[in-house]
C-alpha positions as CSV (number, residue, x, y, z in Angstrom):
1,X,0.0,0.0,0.0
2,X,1.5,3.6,-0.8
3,X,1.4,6.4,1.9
4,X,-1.0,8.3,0.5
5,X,-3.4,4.9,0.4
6,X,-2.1,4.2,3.9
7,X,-3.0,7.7,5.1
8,X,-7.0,7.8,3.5
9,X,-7.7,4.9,5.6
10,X,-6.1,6.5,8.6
11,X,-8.5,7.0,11.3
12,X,-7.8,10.6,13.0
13,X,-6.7,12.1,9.0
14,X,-10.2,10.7,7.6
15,X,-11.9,11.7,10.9
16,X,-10.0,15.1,10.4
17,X,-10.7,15.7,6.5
18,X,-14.1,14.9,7.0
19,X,-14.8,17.3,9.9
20,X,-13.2,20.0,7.7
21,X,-15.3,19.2,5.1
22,X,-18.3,19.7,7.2
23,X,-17.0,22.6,8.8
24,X,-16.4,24.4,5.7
25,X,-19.7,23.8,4.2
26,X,-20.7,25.4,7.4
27,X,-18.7,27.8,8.2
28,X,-19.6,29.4,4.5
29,X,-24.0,29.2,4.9
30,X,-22.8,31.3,8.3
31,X,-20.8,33.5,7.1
32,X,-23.0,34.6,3.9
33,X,-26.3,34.7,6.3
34,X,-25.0,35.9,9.9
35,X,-21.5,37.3,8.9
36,X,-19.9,34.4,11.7
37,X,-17.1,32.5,11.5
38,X,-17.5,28.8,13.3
39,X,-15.4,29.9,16.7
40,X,-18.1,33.0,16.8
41,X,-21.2,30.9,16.1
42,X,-19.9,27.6,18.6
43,X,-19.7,30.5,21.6
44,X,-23.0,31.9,20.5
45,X,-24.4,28.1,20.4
46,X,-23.5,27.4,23.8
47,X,-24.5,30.9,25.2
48,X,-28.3,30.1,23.5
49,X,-28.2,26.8,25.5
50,X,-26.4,27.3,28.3
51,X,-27.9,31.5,29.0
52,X,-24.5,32.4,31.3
53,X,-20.9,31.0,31.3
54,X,-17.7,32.3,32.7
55,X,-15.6,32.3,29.8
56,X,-13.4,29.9,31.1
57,X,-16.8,27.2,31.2
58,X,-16.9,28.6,27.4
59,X,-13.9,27.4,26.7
60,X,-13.9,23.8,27.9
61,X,-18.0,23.6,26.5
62,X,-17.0,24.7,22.7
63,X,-13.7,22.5,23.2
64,X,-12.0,24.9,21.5
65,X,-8.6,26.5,22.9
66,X,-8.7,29.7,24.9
67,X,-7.3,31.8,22.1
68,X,-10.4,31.0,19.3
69,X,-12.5,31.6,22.0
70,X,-11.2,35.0,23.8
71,X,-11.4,36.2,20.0
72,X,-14.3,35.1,19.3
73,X,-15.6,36.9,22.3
74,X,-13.7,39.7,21.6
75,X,-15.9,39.4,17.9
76,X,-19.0,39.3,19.2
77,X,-18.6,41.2,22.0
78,X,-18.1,44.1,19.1
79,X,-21.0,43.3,17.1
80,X,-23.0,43.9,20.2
81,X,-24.1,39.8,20.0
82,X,-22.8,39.1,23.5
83,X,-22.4,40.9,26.6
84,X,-20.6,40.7,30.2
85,X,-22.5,40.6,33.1
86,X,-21.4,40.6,37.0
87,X,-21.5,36.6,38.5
88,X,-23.4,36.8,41.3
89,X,-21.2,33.2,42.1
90,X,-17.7,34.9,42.0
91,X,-17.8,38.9,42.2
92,X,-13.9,38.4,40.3
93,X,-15.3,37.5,37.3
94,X,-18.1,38.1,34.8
95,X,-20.7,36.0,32.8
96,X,-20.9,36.1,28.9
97,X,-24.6,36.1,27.8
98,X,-26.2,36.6,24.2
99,X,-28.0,40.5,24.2
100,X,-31.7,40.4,22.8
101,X,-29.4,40.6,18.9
102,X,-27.4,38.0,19.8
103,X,-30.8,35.7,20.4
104,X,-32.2,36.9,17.8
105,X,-29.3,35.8,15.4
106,X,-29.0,32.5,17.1
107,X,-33.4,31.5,16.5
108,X,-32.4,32.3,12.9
109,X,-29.0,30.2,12.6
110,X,-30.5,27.4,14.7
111,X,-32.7,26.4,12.1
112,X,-30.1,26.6,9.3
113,X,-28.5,24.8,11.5
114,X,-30.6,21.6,11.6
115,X,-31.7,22.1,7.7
116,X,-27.2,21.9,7.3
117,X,-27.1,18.6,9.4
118,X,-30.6,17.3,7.4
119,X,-28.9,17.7,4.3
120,X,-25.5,16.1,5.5
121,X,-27.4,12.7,6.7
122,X,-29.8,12.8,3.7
123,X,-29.2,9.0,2.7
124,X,-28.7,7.7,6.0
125,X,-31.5,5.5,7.6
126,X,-32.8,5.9,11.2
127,X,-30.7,3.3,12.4
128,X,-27.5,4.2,10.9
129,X,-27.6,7.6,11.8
130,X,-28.4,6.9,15.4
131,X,-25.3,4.3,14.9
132,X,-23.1,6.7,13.6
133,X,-23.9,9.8,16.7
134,X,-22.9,6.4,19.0
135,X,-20.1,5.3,17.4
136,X,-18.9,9.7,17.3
137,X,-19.7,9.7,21.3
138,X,-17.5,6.2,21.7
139,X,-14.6,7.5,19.9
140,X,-14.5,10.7,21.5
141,X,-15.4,9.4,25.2
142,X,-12.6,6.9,24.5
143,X,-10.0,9.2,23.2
144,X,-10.8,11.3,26.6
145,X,-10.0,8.3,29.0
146,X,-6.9,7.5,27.1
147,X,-5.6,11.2,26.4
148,X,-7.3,13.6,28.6
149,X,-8.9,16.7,27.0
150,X,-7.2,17.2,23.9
151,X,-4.4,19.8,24.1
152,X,-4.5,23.4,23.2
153,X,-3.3,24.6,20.0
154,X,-4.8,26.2,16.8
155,X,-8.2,25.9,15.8
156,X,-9.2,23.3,13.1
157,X,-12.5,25.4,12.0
């Protein structure tokens, strides 16, 4: 087998190409529509389920490295799409939350959204889409016990 044949059917490069792919396609509908990049609209998707997070929780929920996200903040913090406001839990530090644009924008991308991920597992059955989220949420919850969080460093998307 040649090196290029053996790297296709390499596990983390397919798992890697095909995330990019994914991400791209992405990363473009949002960027036409909203203006986002994917580090902006991950930190706005977290925000619309989570309402308030420290930005250190942000960081460990987007599992993206503290630079993406302080920029991303910084990003949306400009656009007027997300705001600080005092922690009642720890008067040191503030929570980020989405302001009433930043909800706004995130009802409209949330659909787009799910219409992306309908298009991506047009094809699939029931079963082997509910196969393939399990087999995703094996490989990652295994690749946690055997590594830890995955290190920092730059940003795939």
């Amino acid at each position: 087998m040649s090196e290029e044949g053996e790297l296709a059917g390499f596990l983390p490069y397919q798992l890697s190409v095909t995330s990019n792919a994914v991400s791209s396609l992405i990363a473009e509908r949002y960027r036409k529509r909203f203006g986002l990049k994917i580090p902006e609209w991950r930190v706005m998707a977290v925000l619309g389920d989570a309402g308030t997070m420290t930005q250190r929780a942000l960081t460990a929920a987007t599992v993206m490295d503290k630079v993406a996200v302080n920029r991303a903040v910084k990003v949306l913090e400009d656009r007027g799409l997300i705001a600080r406001v005092p922690n009642p839990g720890d008067g040191r530090s503030h929570l980020l939350a989405l302001t009433a644009e930043g909800r706004a924008i995130h009802a409209e991308v949330m659909p787009l959204a799910r219409a992306t991920e309908r298009e991506l597992l047009e094809g699939f059955g029931e079963v082997e889409e509910a196969e393939l989220r399990d087999l995703l949420a094996r490989l990652r919850a295994r690749a946690e016990r055997l590594g830890g969080p995955a290190p920092e460093g730059p940003e795939q998307d």
